[in-house]
C-alpha positions in Angstrom: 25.5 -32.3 -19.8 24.1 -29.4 -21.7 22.1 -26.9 -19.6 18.6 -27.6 -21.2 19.2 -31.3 -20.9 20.2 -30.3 -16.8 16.7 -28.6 -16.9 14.8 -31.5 -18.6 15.9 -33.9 -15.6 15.0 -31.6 -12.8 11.8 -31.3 -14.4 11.4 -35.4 -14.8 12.6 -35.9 -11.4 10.1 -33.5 -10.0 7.4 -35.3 -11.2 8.7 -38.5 -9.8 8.8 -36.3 -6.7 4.7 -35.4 -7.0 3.4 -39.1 -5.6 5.4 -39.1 -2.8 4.7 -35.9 -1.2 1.2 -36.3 0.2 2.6 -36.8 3.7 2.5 -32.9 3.8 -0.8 -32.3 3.5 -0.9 -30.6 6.8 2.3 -29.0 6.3 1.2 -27.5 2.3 -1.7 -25.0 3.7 1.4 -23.0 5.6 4.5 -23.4 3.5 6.3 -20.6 2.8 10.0 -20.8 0.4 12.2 -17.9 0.0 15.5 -17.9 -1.5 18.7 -16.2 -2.0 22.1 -16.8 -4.3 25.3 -15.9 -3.6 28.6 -16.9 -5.6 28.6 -20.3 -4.6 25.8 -21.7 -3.5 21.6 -20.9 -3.0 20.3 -20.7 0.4 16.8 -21.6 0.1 14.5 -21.2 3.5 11.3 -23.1 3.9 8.7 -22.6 6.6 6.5 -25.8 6.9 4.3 -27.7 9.7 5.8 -31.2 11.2 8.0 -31.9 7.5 11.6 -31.3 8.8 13.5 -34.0 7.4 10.9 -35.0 4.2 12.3 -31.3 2.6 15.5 -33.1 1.8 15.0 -36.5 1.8 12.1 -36.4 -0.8 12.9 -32.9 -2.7 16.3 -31.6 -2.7 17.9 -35.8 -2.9 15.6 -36.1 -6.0 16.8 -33.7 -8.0 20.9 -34.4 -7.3 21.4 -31.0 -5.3 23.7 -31.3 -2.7 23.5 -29.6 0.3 26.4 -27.8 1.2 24.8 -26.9 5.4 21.3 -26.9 6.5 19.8 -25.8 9.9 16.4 -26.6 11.2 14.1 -24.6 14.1 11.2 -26.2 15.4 8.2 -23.9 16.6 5.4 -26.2 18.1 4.4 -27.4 15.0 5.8 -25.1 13.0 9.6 -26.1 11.4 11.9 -23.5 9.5 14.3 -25.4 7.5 17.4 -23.1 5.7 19.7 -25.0 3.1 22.3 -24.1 1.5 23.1 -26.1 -1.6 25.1 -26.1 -4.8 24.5 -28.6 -7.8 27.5 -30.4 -9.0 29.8 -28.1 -6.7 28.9 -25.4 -8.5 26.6 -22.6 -7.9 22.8 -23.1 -9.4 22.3 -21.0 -12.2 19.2 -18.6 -12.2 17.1 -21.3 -14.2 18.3 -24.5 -11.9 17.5 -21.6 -8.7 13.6 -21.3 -10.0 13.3 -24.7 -10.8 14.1 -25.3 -7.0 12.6 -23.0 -5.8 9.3 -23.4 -7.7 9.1 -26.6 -7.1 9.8 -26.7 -3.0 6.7 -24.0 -3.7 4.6 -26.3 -5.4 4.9 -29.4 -3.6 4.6 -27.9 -0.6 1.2 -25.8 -1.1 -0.7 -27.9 -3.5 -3.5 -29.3 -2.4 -3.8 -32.8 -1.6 -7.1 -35.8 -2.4 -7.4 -38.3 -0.7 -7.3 -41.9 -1.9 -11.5 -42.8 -1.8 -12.4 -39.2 -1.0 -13.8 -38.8 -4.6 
């Protein structure tokens, strides 16, 4: 698969990814993403309130990256996920790392209506 066509489907998956997040609209106010590469994998770090498992299950599964380890700290409400992941067994290039990582941003900061609130 050509790198642009790679790009194309994280960017069609991410929208399918867009409906399902509203259960984090607590969690989007405080989210926080930071990331870091290294030869073989990204290790991605997400700070987020009461959304431990939904970080994988409803962003990372969606867009085929596997994760390679993962630990998770719970502060009262407040839950630090760290990943580290690969795509395909092979480190993410700098475009598949943005993607990611803008999109772990996104999802988890952008505001949220709800259904009858308009």
């Amino acid at each position: 698969m050509a790198r642009d066509q790679i790009e194309e489907s994280l960017r069609t998956k991410m929208a399918s990814i867009k409906a399902r997040m509203t259960q984090l609209q607590d969690a989007q106010k405080g989210a926080e993403v930071t990331s870091e590469a290294t030869e073989r994998e990204l290790e991605l770090e997400a700070q987020l309130v009461e959304a431990r498992s939904i970080i994988q299950e409803q962003i990372i599964d969606d867009i085929n990256i596997t994760v390679q380890s993962g630990e998770f700290d719970t502060e009262g409400l407040l839950a630090k996920a760290k990943f580290h992941v690969s795509y395909r067994g092979k480190p993410l290039i700098k475009a598949l790392q943005q993607v990611l990582a803008n999109s772990l941003r996104y999802f988890l900061r952008r505001p949220t209506t709800e259904e009858g609130s308009y």
